[in-house]
MISE-919935 format. One record per residue (C-alpha): residue in one letter; z, x, y. Coordinates in Angstrom, 2 decimals. Layout:
REM residues N
('a' (Z X Y)) ...
END
This chain:
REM residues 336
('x' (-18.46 19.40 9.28)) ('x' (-16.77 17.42 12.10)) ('x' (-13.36 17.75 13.47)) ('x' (-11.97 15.03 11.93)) ('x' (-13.72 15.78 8.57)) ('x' (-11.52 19.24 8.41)) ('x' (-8.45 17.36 8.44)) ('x' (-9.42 14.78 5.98)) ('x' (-6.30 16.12 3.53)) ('x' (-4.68 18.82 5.14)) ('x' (-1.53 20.31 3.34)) ('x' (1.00 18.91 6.37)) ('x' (0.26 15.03 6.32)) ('x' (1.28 15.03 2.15)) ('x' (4.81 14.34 0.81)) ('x' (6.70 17.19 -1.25)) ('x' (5.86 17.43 -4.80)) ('x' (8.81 15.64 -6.26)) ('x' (7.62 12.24 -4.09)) ('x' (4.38 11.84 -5.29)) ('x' (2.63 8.51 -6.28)) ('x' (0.22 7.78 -9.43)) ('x' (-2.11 5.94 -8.35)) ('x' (-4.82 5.56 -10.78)) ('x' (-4.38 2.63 -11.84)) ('x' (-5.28 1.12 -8.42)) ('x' (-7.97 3.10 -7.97)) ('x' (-9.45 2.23 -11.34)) ('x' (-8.97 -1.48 -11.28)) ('x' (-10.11 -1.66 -7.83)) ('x' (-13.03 0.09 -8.93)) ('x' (-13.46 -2.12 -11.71)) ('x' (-13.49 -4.96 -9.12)) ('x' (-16.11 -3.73 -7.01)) ('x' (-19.12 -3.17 -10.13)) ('x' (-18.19 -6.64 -10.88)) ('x' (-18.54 -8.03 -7.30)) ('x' (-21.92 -5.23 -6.92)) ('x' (-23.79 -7.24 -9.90)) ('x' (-24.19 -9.80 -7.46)) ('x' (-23.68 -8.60 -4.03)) ('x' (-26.24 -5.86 -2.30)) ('x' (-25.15 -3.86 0.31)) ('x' (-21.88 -5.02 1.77)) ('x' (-19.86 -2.30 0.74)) ('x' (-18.19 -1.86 3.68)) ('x' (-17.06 -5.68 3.56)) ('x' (-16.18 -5.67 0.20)) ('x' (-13.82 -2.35 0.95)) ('x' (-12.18 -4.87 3.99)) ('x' (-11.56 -7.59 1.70)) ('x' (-10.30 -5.35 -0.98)) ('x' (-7.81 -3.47 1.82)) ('x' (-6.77 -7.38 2.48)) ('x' (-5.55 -7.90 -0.53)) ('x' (-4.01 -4.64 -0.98)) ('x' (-1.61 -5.29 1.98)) ('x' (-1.32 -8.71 1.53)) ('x' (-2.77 -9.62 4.64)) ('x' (-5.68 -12.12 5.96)) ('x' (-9.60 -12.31 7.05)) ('x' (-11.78 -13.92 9.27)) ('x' (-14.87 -13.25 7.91)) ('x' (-17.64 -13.35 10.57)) ('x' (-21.58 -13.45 10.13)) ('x' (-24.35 -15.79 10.16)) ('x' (-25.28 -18.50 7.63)) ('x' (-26.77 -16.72 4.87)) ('x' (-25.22 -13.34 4.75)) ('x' (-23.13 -14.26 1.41)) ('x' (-19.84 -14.61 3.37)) ('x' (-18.59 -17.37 1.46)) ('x' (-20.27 -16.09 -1.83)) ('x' (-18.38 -12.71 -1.39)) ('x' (-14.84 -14.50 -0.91)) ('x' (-15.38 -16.45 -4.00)) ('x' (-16.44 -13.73 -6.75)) ('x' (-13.92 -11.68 -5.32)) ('x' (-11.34 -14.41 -6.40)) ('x' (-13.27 -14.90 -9.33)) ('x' (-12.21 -11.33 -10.25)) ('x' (-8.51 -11.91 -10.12)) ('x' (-6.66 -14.35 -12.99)) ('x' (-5.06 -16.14 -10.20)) ('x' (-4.94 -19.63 -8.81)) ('x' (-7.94 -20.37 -6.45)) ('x' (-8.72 -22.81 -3.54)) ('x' (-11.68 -23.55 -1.50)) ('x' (-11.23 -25.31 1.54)) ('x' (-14.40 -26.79 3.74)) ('x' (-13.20 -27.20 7.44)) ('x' (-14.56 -30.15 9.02)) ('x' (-14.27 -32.20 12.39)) ('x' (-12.28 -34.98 10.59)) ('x' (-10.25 -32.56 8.49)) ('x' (-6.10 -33.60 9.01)) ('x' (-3.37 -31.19 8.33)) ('x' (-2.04 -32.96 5.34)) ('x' (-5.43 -32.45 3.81)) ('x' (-4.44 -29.09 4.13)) ('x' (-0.91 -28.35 3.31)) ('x' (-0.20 -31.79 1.38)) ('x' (1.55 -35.47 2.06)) ('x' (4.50 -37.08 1.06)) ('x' (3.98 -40.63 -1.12)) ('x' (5.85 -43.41 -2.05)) ('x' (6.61 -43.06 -6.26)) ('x' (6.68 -46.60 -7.10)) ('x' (8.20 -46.11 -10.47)) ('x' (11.54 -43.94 -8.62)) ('x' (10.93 -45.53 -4.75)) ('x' (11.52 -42.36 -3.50)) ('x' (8.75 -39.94 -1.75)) ('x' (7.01 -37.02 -3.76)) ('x' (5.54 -34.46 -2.25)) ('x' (1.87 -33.88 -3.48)) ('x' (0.53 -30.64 -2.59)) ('x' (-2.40 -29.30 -0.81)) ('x' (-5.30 -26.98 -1.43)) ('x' (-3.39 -24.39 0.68)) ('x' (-1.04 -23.75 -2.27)) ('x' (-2.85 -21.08 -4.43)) ('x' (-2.70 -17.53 -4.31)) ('x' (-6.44 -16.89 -2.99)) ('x' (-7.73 -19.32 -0.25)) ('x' (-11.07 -19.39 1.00)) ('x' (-11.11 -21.84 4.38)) ('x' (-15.33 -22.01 5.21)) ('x' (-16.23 -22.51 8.92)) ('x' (-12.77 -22.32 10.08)) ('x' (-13.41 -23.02 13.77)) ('x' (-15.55 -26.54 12.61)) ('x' (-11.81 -28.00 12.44)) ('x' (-9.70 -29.40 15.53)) ('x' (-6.66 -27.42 17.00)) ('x' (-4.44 -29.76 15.02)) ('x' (-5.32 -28.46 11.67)) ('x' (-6.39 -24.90 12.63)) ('x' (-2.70 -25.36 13.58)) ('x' (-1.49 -26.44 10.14)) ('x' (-1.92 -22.62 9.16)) ('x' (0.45 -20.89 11.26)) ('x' (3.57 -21.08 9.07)) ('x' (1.37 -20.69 6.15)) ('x' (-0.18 -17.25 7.33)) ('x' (2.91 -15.80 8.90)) ('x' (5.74 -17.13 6.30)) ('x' (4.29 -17.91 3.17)) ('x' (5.75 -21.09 3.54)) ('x' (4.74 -24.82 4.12)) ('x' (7.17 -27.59 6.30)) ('x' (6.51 -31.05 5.83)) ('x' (8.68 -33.96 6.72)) ('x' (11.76 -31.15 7.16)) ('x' (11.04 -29.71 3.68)) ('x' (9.87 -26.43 3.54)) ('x' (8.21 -25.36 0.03)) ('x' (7.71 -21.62 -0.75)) ('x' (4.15 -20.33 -1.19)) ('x' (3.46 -18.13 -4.24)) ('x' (2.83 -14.72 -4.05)) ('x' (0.17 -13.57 -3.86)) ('x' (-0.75 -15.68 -0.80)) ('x' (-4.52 -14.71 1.00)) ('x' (-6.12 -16.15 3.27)) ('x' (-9.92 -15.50 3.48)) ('x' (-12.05 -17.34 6.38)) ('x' (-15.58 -17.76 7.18)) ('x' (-17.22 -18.73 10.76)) ('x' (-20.57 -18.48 12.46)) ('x' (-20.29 -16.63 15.60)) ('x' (-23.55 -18.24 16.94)) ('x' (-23.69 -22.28 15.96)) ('x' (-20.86 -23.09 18.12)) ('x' (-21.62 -26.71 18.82)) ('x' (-19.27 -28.74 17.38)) ('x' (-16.65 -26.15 16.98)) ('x' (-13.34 -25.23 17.96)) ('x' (-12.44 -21.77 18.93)) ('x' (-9.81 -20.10 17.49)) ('x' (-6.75 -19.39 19.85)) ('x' (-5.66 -15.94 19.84)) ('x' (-2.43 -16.47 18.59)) ('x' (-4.30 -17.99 15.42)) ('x' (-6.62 -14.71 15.54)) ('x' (-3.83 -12.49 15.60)) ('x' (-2.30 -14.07 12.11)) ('x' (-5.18 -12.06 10.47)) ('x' (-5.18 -8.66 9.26)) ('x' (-8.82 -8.13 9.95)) ('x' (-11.87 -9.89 11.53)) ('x' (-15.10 -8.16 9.30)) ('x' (-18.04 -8.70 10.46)) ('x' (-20.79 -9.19 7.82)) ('x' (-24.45 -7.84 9.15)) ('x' (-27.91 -8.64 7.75)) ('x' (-29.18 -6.05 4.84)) ('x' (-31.51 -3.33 5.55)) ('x' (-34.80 -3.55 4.47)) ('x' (-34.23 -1.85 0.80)) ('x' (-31.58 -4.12 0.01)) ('x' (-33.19 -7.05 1.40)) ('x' (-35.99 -6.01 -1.40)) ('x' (-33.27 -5.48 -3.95)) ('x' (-31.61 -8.77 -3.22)) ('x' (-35.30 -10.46 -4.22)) ('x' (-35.63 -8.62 -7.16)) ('x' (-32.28 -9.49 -8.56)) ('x' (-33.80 -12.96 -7.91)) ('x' (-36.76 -12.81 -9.34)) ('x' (-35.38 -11.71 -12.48)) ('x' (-32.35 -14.03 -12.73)) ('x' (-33.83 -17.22 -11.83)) ('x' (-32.06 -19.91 -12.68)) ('x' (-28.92 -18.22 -13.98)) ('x' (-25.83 -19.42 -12.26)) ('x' (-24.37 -15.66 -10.46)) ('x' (-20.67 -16.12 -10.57)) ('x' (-20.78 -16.11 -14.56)) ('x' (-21.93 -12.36 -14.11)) ('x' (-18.77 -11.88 -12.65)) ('x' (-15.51 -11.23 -15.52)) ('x' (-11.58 -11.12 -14.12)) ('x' (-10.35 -7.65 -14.33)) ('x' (-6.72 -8.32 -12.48)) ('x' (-4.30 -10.23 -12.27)) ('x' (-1.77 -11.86 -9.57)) ('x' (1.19 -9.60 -11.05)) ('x' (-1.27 -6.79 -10.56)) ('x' (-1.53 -7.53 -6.86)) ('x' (1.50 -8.37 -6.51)) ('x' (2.58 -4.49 -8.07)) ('x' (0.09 -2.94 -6.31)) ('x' (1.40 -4.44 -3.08)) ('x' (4.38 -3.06 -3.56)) ('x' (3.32 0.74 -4.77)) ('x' (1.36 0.96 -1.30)) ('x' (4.54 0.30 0.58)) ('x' (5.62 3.81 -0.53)) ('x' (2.92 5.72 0.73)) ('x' (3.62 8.71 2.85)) ('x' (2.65 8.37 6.13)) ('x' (3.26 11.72 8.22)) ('x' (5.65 10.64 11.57)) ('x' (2.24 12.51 14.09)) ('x' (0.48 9.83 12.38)) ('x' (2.56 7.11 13.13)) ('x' (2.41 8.33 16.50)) ('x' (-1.12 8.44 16.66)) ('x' (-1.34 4.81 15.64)) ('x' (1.20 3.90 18.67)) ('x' (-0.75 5.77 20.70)) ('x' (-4.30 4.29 20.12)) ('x' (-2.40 0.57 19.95)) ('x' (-0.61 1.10 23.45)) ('x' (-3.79 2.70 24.83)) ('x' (-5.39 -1.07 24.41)) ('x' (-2.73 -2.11 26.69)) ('x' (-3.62 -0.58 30.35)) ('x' (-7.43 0.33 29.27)) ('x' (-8.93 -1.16 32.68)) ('x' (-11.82 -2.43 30.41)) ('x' (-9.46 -5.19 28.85)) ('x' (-7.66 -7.97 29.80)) ('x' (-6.04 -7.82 26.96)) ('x' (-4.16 -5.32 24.85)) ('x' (-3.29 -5.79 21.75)) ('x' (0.91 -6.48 20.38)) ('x' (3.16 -4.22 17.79)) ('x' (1.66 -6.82 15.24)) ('x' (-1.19 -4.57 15.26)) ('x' (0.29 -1.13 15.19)) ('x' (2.33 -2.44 11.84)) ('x' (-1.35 -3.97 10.75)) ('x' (-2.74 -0.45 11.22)) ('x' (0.11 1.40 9.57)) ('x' (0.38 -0.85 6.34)) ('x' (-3.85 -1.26 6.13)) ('x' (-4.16 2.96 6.49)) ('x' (-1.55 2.81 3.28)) ('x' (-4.41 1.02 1.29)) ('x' (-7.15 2.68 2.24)) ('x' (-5.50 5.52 0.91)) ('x' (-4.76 4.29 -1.88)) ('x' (-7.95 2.98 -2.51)) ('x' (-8.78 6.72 -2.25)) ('x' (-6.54 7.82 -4.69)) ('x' (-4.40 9.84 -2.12)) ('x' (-0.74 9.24 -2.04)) ('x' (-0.68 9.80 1.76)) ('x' (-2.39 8.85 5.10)) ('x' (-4.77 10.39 7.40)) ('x' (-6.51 10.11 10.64)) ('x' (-9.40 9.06 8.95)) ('x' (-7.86 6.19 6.80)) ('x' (-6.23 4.92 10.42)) ('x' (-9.17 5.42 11.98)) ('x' (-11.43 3.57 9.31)) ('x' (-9.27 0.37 9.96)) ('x' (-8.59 0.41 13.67)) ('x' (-11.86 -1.68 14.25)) ('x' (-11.37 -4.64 12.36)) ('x' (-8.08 -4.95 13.52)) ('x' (-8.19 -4.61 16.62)) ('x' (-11.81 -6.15 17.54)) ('x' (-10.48 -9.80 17.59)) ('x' (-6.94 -8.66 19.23)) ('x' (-7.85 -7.35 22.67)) ('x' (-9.70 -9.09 25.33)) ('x' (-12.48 -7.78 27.50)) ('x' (-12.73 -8.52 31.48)) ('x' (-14.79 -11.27 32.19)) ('x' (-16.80 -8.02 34.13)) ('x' (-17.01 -6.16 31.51)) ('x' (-18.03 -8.89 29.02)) ('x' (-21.04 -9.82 31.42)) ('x' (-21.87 -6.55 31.49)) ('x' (-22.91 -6.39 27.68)) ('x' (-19.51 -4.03 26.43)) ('x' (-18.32 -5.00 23.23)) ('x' (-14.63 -4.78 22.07)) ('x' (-15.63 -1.99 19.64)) ('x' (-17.15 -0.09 21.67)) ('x' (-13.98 -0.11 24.00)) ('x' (-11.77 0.90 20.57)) ('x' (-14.19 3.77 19.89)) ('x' (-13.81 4.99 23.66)) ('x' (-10.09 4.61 23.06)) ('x' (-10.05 6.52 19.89)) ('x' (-12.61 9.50 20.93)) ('x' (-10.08 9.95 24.13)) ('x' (-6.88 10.81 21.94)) ('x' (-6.15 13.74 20.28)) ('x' (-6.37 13.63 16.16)) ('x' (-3.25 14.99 15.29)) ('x' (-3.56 18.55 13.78)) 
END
């Protein structure tokens, strides 16, 4: 048993009796979720869990990988599995912002302007190849990621809750694209990063296949929740105990990033609340009521992997940011 395994729920890091949290009910219908999503989707449990944490906290993801993987696929029977308004958005070169957040048009019948809204007003968003669209409408999601809110022509129009953003890119086409800037990275909760199968689930995935043939796969899929549900959910999670060593440990691994002489960058406070709030829902998607290292540790990566900066040395040198997060990590004492 490791070190960090014997403090996995130690008696210290939970809240008295008398503030205790049922959570069942997010366990189960989050559990519920997942066997619907698996009747399609082999062996990305670990993405699925992101995705699932995103939602939980209300946050955003940049879903990385290369064609193929089921990135896209993934976002959309995951909003198939929630009764709640979805949009699909495909970024392209010619994209404009208004085809994004909506335009204002002349009503003949009243000759006054009506505002027409945009895909970007639903409560699940799926924007594929993200970086295939100029700066200019990358742009057009700022407000909409940070403030759940959409300004056009001086107007600003609330977004409904919930509001998630999930996006796909292709870290290895990049002709034709447009890199994201890292104050648009650091709008998103996590970046995931989807991997080929293994070998046994690349022979499951054929299987499935071969025995489905022409059936279409996202009528497999049933809704089990609902946009209240999230929205309830979202704010159960808020009350999770998290002990104040472990709030210091996240401040301590976040600040770390900041003088680590293998980055250029460190990463802001935007990420030490990301890690606090995300540790709350991977908690609760264990069915604990409180936090510990291990939940803060299980999210530190995609959080922080698209919110510090290597050296251009070290980058040349092969070093990857998560390899610099797990050096950070190993280095600091798990509270005890």
């Amino acid at each position: 048993m490791s070190e960090l395994e014997n403090f996995q729920s130690p008696d210290r890091f939970q809240p008295s009796s008398e503030n205790r949290l049922d959570l069942t009910e997010i366990q189960d219908k989050l559990n519920a979720v997942k066997q619907e999503i698996k009747k399609v989707i082999v062996g990305q449990d670990k993405v699925l869990d992101y995705l699932l944490l995103s939602i939980l906290t209300g946050g955003h993801s940049l879903i990385e990988g290369l064609p193929g993987v089921a990135k896209t696929m993934m976002a959309k029977l995951l909003a198939k599995t929630i009764n709640a308004d979805f949009s699909r958005i495909q970024f392209t070169p010619d994209l404009m912002p208004s085809d994004v957040t909506g335009t204002s048009i002349l009503n003949m019948k009243t000759n006054e302007f009506e505002f027409i809204k945009g895909p970007i007003f639903g409560n699940i968003i799926l924007i594929d190849e993200i970086n295939r669209s100029p700066a200019k409408t990358q742009a057009a999601l700022f407000e909409c990621m940070s403030e759940n809110q959409v300004t056009v022509d001086g107007t600003s129009y609330q977004l409904v809750l919930p509001f998630i953003v999930f996006a796909t890119q292709n870290p290895v086409e990049q002709e034709g694209t447009y890199r994201l800037p890292e104050a648009q990275l650091d709008r998103f909760l996590f970046k995931i990063d989807v991997q080929y199968p293994d070998l046994d689930n690349e022979i499951e995935i054929l299987k499935e296949q071969q025995e489905r043939k022409n059936i279409d796969k996202t009528t497999l899929v049933n809704q089990v929740i609902n946009a209240l549900d999230i929205n309830r959910f979202q704010e159960i999670i808020k009350s999770i105990y998290v002990h104040e060593d472990l709030i210091k440990y996240i401040a301590t691994i976040v600040t770390q990033t900041r003088s680590n002489y293998n980055l250029f960058l460190g990463a802001s406070p935007r990420a030490s609340i990301a890690i606090l709030e995300a540790s709350k829902a991977n908690a609760a998607m264990d069915g604990r009521d409180f936090v510990t290292p291990e939940d803060i540790k299980n999210v530190c990566y995609p959080i922080l992997n698209h919110r510090v900066i290597l050296t251009p040395e070290k980058e040349m040198e092969g070093l990857t940011t998560n390899q610099v997060i797990e050096q950070i990590i190993e280095n600091i004492n798990i509270p005890r």
